[in-house]
C-alpha positions in Angstrom: -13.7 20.2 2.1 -11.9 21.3 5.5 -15.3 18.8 7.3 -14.5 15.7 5.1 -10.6 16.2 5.8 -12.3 16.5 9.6 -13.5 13.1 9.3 -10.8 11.4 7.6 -8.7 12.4 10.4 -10.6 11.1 13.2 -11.4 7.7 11.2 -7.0 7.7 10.9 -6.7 8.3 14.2 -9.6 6.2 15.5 -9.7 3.5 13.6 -6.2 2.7 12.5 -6.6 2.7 8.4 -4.1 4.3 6.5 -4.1 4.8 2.4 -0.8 5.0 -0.1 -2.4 6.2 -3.5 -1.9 5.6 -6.5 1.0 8.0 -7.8 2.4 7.6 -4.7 2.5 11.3 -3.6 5.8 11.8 -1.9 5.9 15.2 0.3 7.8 17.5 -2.7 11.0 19.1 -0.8 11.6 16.5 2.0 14.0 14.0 2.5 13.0 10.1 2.8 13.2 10.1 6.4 11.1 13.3 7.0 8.3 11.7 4.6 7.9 8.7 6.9 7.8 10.4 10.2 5.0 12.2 8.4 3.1 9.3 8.0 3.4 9.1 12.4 2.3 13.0 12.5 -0.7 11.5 15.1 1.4 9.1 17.3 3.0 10.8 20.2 4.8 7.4 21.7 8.2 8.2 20.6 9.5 4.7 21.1 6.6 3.3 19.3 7.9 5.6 16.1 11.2 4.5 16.3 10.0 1.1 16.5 7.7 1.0 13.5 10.7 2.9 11.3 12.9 -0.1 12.1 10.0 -1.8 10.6 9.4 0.2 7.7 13.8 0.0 7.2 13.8 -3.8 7.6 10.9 -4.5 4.8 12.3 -1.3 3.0 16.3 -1.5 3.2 16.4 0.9 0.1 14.7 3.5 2.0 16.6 3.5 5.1 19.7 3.5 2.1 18.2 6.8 1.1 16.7 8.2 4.2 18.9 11.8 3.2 18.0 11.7 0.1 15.0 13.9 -1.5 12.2 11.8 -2.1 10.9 13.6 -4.9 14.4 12.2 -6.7 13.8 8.3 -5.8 12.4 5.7 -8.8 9.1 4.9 -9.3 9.2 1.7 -7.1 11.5 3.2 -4.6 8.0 6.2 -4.3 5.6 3.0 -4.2 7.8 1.9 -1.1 7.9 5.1 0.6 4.1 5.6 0.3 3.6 1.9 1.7 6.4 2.6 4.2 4.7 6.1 5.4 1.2 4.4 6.1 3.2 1.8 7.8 4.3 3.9 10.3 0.9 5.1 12.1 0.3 1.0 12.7 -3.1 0.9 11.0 -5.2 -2.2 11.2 -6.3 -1.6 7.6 -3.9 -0.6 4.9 -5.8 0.6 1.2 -3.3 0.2 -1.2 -4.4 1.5 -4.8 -2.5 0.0 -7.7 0.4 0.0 -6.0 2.4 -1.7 -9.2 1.1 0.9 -11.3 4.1 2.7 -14.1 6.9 -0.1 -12.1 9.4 -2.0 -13.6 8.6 -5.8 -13.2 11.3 -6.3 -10.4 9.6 -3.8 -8.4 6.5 -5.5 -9.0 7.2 -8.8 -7.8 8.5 -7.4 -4.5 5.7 -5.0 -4.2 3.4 -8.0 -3.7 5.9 -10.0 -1.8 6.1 -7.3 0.7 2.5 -7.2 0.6 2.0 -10.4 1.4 4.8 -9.8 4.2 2.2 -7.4 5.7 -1.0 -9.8 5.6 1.1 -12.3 7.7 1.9 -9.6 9.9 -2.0 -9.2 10.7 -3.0 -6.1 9.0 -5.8 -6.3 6.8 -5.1 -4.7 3.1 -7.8 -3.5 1.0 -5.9 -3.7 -2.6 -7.4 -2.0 -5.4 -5.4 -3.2 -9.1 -5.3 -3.9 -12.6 -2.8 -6.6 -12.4 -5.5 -9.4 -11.9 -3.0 -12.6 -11.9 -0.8 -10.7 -8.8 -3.5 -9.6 -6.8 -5.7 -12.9 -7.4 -2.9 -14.9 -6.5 -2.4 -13.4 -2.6 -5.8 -12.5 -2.1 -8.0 -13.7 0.4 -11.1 -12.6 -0.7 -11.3 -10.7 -4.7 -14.3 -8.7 -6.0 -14.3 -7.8 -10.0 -16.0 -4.6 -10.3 -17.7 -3.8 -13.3 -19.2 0.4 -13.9 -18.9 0.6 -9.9 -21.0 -2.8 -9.3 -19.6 -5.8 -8.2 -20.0 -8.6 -11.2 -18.1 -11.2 -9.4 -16.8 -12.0 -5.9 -15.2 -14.7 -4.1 -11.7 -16.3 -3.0 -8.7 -15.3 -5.0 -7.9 -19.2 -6.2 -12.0 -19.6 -7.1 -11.2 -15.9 -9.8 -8.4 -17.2 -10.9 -9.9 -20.3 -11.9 -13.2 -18.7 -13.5 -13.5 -19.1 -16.8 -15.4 -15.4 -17.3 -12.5 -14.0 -15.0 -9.9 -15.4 -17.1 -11.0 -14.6 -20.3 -11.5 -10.8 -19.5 -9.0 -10.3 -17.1 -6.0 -12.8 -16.9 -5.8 -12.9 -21.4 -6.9 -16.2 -21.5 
């Protein structure tokens, strides 16, 4: 276990990716604000940090609202942001984001995607593993359906939404 946290370290470090799990996993006992400088435990560059938290506030207001606040006590959504918000702040070229709507109220949901979205145009790439197949098909580049592990289908996210086999197992129609 200790070797494969090892590696998941160095590939962090290395190669900028950075993960906010489903369940969202907020650090139990720490305020808002001490959960996202967590997520910059490897960057030294102090004005870097402070720069990428004004990032994380201005997509997040409701954080930076809370940033006292224990973040074991915030909403479901409001844990969804944190989590996004925490692997925001290492800069990571690749963000994995897995259901990231799941257990969230339908406002939360809608701005969950549009701040995902927010971060595409911002030019990091996000891997997004969901059940909501009309969302994610709707801002997605590129969308594989996986069927047992193996990918069934694959191609853009308008070409998915339009396939007759996606949308009658997927989209309810």
């Amino acid at each position: 276990m200790l070797k494969r946290r090892k590696h998941l370290l160095i590939a962090i470090k290395y190669f900028r990716f950075q993960n906010a799990e489903e369940g969202r996993h907020a650090f139990p006992g720490l305020t808002v604000m001490e959960n996202l400088e967590m997520g910059a435990f490897l960057k030294k560059n102090r004005e870097e940090n402070q720069a990428n938290l004004k990032k994380v506030f201005s997509r997040f207001p409701r954080l930076e609202e809370r940033k006292n606040q224990d973040a074991a006590t915030l909403s479901g959504g409001e844990q969804q942001m944190l989590a996004m918000g925490r692997a925001l702040m290492s800069t990571p070229k690749l963000l994995l984001l897995d259901e990231p709507s799941m257990g969230l109220a339908p406002i939360f949901i809608q701005e969950i995607f549009d701040i995902i979205q927010d971060i595409q145009k911002q030019g990091i790439t996000v891997l997004l593993i969901e059940q909501n197949a009309n969302k994610v098909l709707a801002i997605s580049d590129r969308g594989y359906v996986l069927e047992t592990g193996k990918i069934v289908l694959s191609g853009t996210g308008k070409e998915l939404a339009s396939s007759e086999e996606v949308r009658k197992a997927y989209l309810g129609g």
